[in-house]
C-alpha positions in Angstrom: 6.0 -32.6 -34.5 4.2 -36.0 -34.5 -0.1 -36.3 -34.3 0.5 -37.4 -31.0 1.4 -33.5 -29.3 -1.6 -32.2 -31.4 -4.3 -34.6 -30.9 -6.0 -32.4 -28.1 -4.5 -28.6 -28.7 -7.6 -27.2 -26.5 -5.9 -29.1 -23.4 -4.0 -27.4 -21.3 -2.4 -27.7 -17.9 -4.6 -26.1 -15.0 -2.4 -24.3 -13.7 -1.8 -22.1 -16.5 -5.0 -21.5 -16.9 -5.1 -20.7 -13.0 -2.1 -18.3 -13.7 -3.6 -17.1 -16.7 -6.9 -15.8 -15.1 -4.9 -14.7 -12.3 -2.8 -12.4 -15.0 -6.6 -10.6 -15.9 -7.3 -9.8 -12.5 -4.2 -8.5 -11.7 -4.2 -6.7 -14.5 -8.0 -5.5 -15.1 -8.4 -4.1 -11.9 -4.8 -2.2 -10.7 -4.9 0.5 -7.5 -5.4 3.5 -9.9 -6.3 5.5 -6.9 -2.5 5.1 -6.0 -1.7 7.3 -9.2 -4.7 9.8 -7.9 -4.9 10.1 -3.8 -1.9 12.8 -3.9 0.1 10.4 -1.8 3.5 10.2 -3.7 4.9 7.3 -1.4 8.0 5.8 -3.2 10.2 2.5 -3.6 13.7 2.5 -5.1 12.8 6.1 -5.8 9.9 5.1 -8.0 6.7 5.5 -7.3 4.6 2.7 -6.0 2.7 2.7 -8.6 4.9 2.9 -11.1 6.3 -0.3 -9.9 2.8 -2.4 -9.4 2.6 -1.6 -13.1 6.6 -3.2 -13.4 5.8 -5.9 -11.8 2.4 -6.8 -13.9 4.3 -6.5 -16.7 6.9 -8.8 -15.2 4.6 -11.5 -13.8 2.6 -11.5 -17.3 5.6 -12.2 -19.4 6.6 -15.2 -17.0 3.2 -16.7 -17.4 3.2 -16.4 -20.9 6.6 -18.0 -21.1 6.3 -20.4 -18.4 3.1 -21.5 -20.9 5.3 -21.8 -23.6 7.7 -23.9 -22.3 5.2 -26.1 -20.8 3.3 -26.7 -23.9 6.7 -27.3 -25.9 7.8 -29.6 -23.6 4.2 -31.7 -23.8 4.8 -31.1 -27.5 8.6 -32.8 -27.5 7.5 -35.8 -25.4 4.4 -36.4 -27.4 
């Protein structure tokens, strides 16, 4: 790795910070009330909220890899 790709590591692409904060939201403040209300409304035979909690999971990983990639590639061309 040359000096070059590490001469600002605090630097990062705005959008991943975007997605980043986007990831805390999403997954700070999830409908818990779905789990609670008694209404047991299903998707795929899973239950809705079951499946928001999927998908967090889901959209977290590709942020955090999508960051990855990003800040290897800046790394590689630096």
């Amino acid at each position: 790795m040359s000096d070059q790709g590490m001469a600002d590591p605090g630097r990062h692409a705005s959008w991943i910070i975007t997605w980043f904060i986007l990831d805390a939201v999403v997954a700070l403040a999830p409908p818990l009330y779905w789990a609670v209300d008694g209404d047991r409304t299903s998707v795929l035979g899973l239950p809705i909220a079951a499946l928001y909690f999927v998908s967090v999971a889901i959209f977290i990983t590709c942020s955090i890899v999508a960051a990855y990639l990003t800040e290897a590639d800046r790394a590689d061309a630096g």
